[in-house]
N, CA, C and O of each residue as an XYZ file, in Angstrom:
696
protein
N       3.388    -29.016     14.541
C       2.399    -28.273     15.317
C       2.840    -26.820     15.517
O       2.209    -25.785     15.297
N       3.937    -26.978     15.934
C       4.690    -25.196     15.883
C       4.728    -24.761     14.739
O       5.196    -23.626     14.647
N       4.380    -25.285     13.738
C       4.747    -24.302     12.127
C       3.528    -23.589     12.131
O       3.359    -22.388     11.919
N       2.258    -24.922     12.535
C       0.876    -24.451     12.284
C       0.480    -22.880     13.107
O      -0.125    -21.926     12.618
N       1.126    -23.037     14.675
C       0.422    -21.589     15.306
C       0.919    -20.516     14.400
O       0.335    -19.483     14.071
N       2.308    -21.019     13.994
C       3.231    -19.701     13.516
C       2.036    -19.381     12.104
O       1.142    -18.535     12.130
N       2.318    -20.216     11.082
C       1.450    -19.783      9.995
C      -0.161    -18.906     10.265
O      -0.746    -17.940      9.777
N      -0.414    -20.004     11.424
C      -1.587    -19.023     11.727
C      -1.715    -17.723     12.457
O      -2.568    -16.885     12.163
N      -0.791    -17.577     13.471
C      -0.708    -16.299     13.768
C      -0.222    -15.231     12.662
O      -0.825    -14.158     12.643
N       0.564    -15.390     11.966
C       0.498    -14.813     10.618
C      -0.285    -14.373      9.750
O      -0.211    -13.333      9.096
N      -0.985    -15.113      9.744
C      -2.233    -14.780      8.805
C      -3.193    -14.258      9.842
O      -3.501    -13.081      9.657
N      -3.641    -14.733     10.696
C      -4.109    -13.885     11.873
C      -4.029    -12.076     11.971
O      -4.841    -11.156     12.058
N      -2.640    -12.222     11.901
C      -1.996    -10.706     12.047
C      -2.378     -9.414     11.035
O      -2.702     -8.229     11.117
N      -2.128    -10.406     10.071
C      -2.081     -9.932      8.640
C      -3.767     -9.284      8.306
O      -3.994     -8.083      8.158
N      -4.518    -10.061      8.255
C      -5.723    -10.526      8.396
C      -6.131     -9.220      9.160
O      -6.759     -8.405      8.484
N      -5.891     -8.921     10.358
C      -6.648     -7.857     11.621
C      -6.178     -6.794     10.805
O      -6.941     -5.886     10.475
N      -4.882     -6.827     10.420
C      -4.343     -5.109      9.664
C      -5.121     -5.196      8.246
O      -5.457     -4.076      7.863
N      -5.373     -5.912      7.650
C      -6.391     -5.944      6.549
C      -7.691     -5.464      6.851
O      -8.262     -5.173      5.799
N      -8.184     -5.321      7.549
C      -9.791     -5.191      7.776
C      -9.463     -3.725      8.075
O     -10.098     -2.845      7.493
N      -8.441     -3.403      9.008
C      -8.265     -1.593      9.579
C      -7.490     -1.343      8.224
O      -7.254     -0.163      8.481
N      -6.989     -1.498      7.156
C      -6.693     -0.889      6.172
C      -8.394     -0.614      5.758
O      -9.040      0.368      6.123
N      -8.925     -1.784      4.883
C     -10.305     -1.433      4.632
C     -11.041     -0.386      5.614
O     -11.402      0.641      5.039
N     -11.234     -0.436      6.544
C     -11.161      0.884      7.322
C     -11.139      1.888      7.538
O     -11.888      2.612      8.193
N      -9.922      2.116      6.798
C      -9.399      3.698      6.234
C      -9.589      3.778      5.159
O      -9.768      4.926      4.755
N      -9.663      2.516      4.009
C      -9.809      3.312      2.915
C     -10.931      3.653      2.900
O     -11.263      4.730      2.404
N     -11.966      2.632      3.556
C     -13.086      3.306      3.323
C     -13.541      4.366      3.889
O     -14.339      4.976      3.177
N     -13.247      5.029      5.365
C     -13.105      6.532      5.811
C     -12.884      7.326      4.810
O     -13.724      8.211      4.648
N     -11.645      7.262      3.789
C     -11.219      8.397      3.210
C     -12.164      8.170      1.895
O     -12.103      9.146      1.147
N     -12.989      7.169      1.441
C     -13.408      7.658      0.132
C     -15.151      8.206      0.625
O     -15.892      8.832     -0.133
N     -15.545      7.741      2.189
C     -16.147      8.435      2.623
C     -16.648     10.083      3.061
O     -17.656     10.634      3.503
N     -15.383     10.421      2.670
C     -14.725     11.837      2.801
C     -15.959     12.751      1.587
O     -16.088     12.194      0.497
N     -16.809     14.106      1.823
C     -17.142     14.816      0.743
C     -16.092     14.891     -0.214
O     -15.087     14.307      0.190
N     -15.977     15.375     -1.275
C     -15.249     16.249     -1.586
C     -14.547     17.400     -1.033
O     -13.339     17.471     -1.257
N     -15.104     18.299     -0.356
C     -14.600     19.360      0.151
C     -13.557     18.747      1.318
O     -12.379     19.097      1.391
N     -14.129     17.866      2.130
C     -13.484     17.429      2.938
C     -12.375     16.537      2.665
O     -11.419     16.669      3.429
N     -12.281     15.714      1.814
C     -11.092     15.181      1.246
C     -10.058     16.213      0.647
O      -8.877     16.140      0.989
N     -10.528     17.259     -0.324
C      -9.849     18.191     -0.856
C      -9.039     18.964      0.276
O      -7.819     19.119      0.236
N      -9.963     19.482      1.408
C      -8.878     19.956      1.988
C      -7.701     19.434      2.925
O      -6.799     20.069      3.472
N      -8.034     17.915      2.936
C      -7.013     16.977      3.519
C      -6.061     17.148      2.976
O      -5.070     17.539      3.593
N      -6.025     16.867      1.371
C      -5.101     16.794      0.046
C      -4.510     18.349      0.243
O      -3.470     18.647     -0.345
N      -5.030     19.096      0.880
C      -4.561     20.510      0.780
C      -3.626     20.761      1.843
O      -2.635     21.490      1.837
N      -4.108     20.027      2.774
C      -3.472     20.331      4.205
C      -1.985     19.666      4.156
O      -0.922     20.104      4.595
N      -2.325     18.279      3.368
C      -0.890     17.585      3.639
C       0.000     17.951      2.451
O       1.190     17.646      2.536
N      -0.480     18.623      1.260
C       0.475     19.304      0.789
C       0.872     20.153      0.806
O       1.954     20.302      0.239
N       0.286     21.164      1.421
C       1.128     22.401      2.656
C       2.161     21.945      3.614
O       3.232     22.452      3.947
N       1.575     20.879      3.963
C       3.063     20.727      5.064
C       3.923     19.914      4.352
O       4.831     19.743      5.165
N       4.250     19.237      3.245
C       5.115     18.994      2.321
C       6.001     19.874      2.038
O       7.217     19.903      2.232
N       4.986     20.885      1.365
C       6.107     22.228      0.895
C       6.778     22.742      2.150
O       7.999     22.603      2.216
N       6.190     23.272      3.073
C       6.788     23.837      4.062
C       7.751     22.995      4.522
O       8.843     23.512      4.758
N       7.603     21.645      4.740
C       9.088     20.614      4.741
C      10.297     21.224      3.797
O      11.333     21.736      4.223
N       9.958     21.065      2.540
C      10.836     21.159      1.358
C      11.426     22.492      1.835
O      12.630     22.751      1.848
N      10.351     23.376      2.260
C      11.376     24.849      2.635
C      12.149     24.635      3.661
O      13.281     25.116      3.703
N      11.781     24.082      4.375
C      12.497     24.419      5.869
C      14.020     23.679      5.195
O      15.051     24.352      5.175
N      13.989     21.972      4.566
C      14.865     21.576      4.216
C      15.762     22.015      3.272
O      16.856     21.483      3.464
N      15.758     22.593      2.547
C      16.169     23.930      1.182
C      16.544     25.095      1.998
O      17.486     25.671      1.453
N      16.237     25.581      2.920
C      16.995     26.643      3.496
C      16.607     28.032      2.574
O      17.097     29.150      2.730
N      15.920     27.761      1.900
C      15.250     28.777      0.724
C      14.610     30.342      1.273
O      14.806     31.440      0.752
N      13.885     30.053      2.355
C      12.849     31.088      2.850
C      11.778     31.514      1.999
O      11.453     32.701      2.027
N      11.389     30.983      1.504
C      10.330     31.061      0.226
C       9.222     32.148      1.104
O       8.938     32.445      2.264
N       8.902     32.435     -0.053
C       7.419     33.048      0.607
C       5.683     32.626      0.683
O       5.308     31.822     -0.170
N       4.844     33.048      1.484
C       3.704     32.076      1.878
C       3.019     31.657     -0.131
O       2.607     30.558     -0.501
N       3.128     32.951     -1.021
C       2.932     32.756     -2.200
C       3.708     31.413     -3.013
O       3.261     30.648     -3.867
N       4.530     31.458     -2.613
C       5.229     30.356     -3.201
C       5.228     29.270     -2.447
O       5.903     28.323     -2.849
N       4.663     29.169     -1.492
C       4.945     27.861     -0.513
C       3.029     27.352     -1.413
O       2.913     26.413     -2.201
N       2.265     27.947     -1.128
C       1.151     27.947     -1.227
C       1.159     27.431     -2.901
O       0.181     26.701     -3.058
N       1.933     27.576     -4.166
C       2.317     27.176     -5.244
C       2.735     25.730     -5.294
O       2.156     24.750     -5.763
N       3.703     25.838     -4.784
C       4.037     24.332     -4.344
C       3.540     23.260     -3.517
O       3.956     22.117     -3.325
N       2.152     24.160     -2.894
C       1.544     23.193     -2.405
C       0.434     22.407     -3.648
O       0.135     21.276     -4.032
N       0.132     23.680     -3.904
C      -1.508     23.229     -5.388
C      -0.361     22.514     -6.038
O      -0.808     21.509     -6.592
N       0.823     22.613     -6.182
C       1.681     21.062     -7.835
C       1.872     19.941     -6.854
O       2.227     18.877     -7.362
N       1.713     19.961     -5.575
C       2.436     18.318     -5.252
C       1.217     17.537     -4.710
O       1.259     16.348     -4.394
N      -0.290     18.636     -4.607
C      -1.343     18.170     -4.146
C      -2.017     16.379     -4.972
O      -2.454     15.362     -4.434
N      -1.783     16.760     -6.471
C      -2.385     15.631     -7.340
C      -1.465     14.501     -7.187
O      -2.038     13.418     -7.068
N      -0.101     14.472     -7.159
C       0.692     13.835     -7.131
C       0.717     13.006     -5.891
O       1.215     11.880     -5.876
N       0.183     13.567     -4.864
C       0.272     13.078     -3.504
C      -0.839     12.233     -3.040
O      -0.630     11.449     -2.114
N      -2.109     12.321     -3.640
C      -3.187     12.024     -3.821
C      -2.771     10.497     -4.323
O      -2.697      9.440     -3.696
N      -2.542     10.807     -5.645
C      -1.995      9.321     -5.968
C      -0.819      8.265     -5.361
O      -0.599      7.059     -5.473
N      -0.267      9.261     -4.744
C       0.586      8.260     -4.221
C       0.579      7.943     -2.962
O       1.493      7.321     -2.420
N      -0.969      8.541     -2.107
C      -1.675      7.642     -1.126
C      -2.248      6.714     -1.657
O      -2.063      5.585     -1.204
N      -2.990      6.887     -2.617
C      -4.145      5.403     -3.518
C      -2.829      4.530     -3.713
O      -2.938      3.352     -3.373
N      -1.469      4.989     -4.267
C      -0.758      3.411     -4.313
C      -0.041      3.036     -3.009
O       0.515      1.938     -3.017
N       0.040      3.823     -1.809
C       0.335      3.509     -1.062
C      -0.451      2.155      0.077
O      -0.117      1.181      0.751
N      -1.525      2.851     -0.272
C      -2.469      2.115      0.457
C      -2.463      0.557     -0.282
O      -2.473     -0.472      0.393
N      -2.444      0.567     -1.751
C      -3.399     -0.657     -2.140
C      -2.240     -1.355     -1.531
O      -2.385     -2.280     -0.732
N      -0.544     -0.687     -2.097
C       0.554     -1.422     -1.849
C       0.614     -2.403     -0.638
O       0.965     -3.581     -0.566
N       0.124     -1.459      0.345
C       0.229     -2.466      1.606
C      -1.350     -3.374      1.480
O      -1.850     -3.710      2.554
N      -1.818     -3.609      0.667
C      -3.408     -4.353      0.958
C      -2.437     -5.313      0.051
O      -2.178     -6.413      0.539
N      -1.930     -5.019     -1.114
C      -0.528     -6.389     -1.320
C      -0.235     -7.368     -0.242
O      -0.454     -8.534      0.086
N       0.337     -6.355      0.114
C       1.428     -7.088      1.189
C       0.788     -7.688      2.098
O       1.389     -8.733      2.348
N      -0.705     -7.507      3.132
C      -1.010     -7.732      3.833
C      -2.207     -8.961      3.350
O      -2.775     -9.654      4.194
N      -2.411     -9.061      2.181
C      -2.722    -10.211      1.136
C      -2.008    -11.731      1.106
O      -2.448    -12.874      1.237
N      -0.699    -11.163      0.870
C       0.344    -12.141      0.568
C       0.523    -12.656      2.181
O       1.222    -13.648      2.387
N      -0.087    -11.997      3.246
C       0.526    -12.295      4.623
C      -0.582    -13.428      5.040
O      -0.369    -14.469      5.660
N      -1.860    -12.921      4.511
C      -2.967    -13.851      5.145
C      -3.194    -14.837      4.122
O      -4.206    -15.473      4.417
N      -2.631    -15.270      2.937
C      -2.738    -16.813      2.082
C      -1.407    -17.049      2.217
O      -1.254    -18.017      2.961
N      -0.193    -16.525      1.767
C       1.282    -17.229      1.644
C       1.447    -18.329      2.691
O       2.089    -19.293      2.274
N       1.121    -18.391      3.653
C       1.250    -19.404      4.501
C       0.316    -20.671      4.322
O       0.473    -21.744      4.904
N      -0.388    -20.453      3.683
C      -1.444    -22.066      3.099
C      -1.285    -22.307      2.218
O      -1.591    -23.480      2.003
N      -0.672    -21.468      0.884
C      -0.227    -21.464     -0.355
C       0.539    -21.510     -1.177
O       0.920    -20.362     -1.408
N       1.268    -22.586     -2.114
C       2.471    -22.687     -2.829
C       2.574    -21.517     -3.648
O       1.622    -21.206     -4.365
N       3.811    -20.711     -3.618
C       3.694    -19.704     -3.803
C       4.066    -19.924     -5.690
O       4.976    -20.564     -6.217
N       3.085    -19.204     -6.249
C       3.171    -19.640     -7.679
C       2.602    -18.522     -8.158
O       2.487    -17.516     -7.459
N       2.101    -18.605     -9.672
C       1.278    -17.230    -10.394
C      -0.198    -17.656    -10.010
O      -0.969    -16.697    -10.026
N      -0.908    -19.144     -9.591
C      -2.290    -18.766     -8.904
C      -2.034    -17.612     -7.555
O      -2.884    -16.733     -7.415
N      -1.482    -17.635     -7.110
C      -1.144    -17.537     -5.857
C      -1.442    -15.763     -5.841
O      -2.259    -14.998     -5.328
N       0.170    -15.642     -7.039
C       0.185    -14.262     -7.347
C      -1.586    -13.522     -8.106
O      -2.430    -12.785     -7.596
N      -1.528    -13.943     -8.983
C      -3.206    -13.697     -9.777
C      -4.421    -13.551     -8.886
O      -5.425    -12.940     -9.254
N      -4.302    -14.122     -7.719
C      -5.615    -14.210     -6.321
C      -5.498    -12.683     -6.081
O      -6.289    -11.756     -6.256
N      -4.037    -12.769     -5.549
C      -3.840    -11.204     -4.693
C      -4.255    -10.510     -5.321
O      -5.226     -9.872     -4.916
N      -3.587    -10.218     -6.984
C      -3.439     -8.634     -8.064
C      -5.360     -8.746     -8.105
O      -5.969     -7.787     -7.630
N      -5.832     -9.441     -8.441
C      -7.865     -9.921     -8.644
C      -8.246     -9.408     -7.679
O      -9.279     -8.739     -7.724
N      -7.659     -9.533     -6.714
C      -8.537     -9.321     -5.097
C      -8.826     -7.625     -4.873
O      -9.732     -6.861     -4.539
N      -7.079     -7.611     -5.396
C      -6.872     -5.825     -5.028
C      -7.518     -5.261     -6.346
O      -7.651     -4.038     -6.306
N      -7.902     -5.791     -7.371
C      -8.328     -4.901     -8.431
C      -9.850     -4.875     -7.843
O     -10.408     -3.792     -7.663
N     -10.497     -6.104     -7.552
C     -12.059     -6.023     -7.248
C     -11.959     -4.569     -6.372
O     -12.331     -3.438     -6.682
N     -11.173     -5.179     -4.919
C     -11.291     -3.609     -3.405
C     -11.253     -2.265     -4.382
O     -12.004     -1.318     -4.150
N     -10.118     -2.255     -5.729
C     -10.096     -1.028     -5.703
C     -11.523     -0.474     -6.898
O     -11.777      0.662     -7.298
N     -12.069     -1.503     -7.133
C     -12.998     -1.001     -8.012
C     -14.675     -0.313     -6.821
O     -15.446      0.645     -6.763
N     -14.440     -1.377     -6.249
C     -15.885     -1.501     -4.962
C     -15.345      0.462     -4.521
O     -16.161      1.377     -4.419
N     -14.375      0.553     -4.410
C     -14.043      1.423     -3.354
C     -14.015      2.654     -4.088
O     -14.214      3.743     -3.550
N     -13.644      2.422     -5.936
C     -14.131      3.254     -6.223
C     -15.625      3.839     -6.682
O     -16.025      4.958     -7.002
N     -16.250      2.531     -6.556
C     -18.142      2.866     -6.869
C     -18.465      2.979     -5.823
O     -19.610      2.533     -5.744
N     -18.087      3.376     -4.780
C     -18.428      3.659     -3.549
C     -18.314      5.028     -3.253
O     -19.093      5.674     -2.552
N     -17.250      5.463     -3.853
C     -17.229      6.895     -4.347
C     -18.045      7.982     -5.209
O     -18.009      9.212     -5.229
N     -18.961      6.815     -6.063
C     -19.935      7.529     -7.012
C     -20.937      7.964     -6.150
O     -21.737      8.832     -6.501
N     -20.973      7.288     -4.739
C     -22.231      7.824     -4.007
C     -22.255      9.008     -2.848
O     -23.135      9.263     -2.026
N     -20.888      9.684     -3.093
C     -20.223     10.399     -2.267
C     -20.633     12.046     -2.629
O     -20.776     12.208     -3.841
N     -20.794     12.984     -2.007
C     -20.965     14.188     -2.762
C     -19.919     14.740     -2.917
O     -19.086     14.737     -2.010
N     -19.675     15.406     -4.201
C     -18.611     15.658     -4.724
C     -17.030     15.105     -5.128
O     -15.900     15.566     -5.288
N     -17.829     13.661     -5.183
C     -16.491     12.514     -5.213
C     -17.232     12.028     -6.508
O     -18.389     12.275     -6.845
N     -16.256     11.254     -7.168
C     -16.516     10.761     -8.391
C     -15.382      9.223     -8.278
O     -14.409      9.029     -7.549
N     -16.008      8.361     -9.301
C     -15.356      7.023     -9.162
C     -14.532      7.345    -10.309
O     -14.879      8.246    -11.073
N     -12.878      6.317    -10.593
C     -12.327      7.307    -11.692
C     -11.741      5.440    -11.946
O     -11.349      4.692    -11.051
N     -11.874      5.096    -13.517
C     -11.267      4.173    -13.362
C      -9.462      3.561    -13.800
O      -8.754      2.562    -13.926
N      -9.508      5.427    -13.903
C      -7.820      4.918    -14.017
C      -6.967      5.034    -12.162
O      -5.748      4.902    -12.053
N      -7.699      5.239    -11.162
C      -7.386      4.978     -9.742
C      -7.363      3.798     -9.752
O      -6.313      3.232     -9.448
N      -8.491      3.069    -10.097
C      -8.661      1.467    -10.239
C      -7.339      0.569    -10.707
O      -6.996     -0.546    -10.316
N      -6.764      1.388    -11.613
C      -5.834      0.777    -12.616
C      -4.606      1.200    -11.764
O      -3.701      0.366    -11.765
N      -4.395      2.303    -11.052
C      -3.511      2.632    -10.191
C      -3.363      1.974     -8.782
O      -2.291      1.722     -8.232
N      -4.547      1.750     -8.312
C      -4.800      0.922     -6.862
C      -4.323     -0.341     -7.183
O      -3.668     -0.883     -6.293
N      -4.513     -1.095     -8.458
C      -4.198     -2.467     -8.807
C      -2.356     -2.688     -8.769
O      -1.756     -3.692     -8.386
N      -1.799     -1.469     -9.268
C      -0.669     -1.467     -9.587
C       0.442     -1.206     -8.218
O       1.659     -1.392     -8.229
N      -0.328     -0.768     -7.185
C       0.119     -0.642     -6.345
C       0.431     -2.159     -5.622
O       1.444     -2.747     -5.242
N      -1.380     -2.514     -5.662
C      -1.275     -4.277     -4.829
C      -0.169     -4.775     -5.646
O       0.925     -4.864     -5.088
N      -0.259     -5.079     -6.743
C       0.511     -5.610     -7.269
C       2.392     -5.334     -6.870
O       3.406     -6.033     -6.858
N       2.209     -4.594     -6.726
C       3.749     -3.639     -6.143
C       3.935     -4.108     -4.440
O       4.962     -4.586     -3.958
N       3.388     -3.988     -4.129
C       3.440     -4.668     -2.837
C       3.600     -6.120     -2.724
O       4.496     -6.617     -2.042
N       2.551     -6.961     -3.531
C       3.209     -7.971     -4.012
C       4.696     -8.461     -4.266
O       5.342     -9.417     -3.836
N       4.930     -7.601     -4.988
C       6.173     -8.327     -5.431
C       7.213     -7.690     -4.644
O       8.243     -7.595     -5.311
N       7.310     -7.276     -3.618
C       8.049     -6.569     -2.315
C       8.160     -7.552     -1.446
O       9.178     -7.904     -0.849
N       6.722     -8.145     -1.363
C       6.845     -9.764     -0.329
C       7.817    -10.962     -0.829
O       8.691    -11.705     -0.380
N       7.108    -10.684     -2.066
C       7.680    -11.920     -2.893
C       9.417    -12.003     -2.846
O      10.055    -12.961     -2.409
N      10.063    -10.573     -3.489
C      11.194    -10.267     -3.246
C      12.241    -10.549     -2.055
O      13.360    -11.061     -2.073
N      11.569    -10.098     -1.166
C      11.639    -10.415      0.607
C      12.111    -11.552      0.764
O      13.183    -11.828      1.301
N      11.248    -12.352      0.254
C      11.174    -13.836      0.536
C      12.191    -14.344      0.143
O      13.107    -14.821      0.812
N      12.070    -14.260     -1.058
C      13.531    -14.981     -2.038
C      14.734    -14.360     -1.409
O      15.753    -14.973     -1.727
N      14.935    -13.418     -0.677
C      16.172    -13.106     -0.452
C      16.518    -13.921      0.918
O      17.628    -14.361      1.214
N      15.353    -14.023      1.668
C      15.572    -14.491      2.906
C      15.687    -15.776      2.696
O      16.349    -16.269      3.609
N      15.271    -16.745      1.730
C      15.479    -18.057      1.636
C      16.729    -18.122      1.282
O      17.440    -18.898      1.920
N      17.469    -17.147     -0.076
C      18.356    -17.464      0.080
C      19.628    -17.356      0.566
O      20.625    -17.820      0.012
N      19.598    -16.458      2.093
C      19.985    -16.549      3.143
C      20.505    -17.503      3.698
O      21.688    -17.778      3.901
N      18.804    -18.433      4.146
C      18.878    -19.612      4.771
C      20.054    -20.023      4.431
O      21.144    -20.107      4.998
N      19.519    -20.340      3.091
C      20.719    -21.366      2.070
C      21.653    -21.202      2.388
O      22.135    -21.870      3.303
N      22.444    -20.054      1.649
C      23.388    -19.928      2.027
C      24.577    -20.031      3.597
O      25.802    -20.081      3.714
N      23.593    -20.027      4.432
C      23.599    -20.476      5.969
C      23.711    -21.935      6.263
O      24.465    -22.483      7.066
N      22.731    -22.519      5.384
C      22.828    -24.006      5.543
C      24.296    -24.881      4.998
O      24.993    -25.734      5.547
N      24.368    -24.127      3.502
C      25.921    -24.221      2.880
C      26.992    -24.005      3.688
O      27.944    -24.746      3.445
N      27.151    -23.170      4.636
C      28.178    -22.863      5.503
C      28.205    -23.868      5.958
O      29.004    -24.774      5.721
N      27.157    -23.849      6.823
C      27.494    -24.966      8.540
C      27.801    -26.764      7.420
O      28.268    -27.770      7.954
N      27.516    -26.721      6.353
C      27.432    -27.991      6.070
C      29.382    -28.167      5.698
O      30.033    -29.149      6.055
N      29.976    -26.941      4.917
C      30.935    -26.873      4.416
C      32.018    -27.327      5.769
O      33.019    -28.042      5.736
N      31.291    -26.507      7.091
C      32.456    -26.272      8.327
C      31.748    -27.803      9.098
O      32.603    -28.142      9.917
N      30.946    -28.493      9.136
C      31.068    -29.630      9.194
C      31.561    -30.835      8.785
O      31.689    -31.794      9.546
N      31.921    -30.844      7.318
C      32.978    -31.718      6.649
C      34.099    -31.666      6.943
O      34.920    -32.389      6.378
């Protein structure tokens, strides 16, 4: 009976942060263009200006402003895999607990996150000045998938923990 609340509060958990991910992603592909662009603009300004302050450089606003337009595309994408990454993880949180963990198991999640990231990008075709792109699709997938196997990883290490825990006390009991 105690495994059951636990599993279910788990997936419970998992589950509530899943819906506020969907949430945001869908806020941000809600975004115009202009208005997304200058998000992408804003947070790669304060990137660079990080990198300066940390570099000790003193760069100038020309060059900060340079380094903002090269890390802008890059950063872009590596919110889309950030995000799907955790729609992984937060995947694996709301079935792993009802589910033998196997390649159905795995194949549900990577399917699930490829459908969100496709919806989310034709959701974008209806956006002004947004466009649906389907190598994001292929990037959003790669992310779930990446997150995936972060849980998965997790896991195996912590089981074999246990184990190894269980091996002890059994060794110092003989």
């Amino acid at each position: 009976m105690k495994n059951n609340k636990k599993k279910i509060a788990v997936s419970v958990v998992a589950a509530i942060l899943l819906v506020l991910l969907y949430l945001l992603i869908f806020a941000f592909s809600g975004q115009d263009g202009e208005e997304s662009g200058s998000l992408s603009s804003m947070i790669s300004e304060k990137c660079a200006e990080l990198l300066n302050a940390i570099s000790g450089k003193h760069w100038t606003q020309n060059v900060i402003d340079s380094m903002a337009a090269y890390f802008e595309h890059p950063i872009r994408k590596l919110a889309h895999f950030s995000e799907y990454a955790c729609m992984g993880m937060l995947l694996y949180g709301v079935w792993r607990p009802w589910k033998e963990r196997n390649r159905k198991l795995y194949l549900l999640i990577v399917l699930w996150v490829f459908v969100s990231a496709g919806a989310d990008e034709f959701h974008q075709l209806f956006v002004p000045g947004r466009y649906g792109c389907f190598a994001d699709v292929v990037l959003d997938t790669c992310g779930g998938a990446f997150g995936l196997l972060v849980c998965v990883c997790v896991e195996k290490i912590v089981r074999r923990r246990k184990q190894k825990r269980k091996d002890k006390e059994k060794e110092i009991t003989l």
